[in-house]
N, C-alpha and C positions, 0 to 999 in steps of 0.2 A: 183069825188072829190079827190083831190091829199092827200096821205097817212097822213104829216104834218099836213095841213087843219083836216083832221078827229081826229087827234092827240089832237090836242086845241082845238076840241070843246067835244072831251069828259072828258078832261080834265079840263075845263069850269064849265063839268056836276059833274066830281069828286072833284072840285073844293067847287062848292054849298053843294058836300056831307059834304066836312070835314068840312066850316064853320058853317054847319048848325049844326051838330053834338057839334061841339066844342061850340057853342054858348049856346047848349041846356043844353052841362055836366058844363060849367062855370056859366052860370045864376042859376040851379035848383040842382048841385050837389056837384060840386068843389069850394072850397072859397078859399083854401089855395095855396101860391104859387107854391110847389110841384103838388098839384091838378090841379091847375090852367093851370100853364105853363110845365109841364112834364107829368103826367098822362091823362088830357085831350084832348091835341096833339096826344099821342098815339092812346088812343081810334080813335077819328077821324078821323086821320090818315087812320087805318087799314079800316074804312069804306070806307072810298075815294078809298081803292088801290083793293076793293075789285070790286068798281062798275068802276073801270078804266080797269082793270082785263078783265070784262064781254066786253064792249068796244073793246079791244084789238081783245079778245080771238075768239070773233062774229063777227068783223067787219072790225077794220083798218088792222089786219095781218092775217083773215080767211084764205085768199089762200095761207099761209103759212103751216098751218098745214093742214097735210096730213089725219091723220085719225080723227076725231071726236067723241072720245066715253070718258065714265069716267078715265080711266087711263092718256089718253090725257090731259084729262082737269085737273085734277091734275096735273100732272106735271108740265103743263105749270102754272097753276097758283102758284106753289111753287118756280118754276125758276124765275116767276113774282114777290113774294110776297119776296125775298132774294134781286131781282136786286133794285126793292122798297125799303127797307132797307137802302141800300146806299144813296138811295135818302132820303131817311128819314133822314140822319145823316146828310145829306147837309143843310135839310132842319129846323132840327131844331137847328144846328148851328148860321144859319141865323134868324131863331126868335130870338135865347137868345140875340144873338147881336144885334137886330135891337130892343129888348122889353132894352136894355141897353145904347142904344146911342139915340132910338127918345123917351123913355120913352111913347109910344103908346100902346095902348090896346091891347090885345093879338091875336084877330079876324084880325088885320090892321097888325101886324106884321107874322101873319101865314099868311096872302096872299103873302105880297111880297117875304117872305121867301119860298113861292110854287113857284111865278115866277121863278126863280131860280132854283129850285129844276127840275122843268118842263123840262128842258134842258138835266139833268143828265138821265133823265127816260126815254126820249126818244129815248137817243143814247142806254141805254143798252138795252131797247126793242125793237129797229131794229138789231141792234151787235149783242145781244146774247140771248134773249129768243123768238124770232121769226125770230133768223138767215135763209138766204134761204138756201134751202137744197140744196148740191152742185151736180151738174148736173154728174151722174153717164156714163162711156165707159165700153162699154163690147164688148165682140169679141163674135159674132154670125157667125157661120159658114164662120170664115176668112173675114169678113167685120165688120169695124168697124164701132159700130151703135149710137147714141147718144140718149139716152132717159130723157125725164122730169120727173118729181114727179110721175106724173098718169101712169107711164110704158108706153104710147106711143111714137111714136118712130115720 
């Protein structure tokens, strides 16, 4: 399945996190439009990026990363959870402005503001937090050799 394809549909799957989240803290906990529309989002938000994260991390860019252990996976998911951010800021740009010009529910306008937002997240998670790691020359005994990720030649 081509990398994009894997992209949207876990993103689909991150998708069902944040509304399902945001739906649950605006009907049972958030009234207030602060609540509502800024602290709600957030939460959500962070759940989405965290199960988009896992996604990434396991699946659409595995063969990117070289070693697999806890330091790994923090980092990438701090690199993940900054480049997010951005996205965030795209994203909820586009709710306040779409919850201000269609006067729509906040669940209708956090989607199509993810649409959107989807685009940004992608390119910095192929560009820069699962950049491929650049193919390493060394001189071995006067020949030059070219090696991949896993040291073979």
């Amino acid at each position: 399945m081509p990398k994009y394809f894997k992209f949207i549909a876990s993103r689909l799957i991150g998708t069902i996190v944040d509304t399902l989240v945001l739906w649950l803290l605006t009907s049972f906990i958030f009234s207030s439009y602060v609540g509502a529309y800024i602290i709600a989002p957030t939460i959500s938000f962070e759940f989405a990026v965290f199960s988009n994260f896992l996604f990434s991390y396991f699946w659409i860019w595995s063969k990117r990363v070289a070693v697999k252990n806890n330091r790994s996976f923090f980092s990438h998911f701090l690199s993940f959870n900054i480049s997010s951010f951005l996205g965030f800021i795209v994203k909820m740009g586009f709710l306040l402005l779409f919850s201000k010009l269609l006067k729509w529910s906040v669940v209708y306008c956090n989607f199509l503001a993810l649409l959107i937002s989807g685009v940004v997240n992608f390119g910095l998670s192929e560009l820069v937090v699962f950049k491929k790691s650049p193919v390493v020359d060394s001189v071995d005994e006067k020949i030059l050799v070219r090696r991949n990720k896993s040291g073979k030649f």
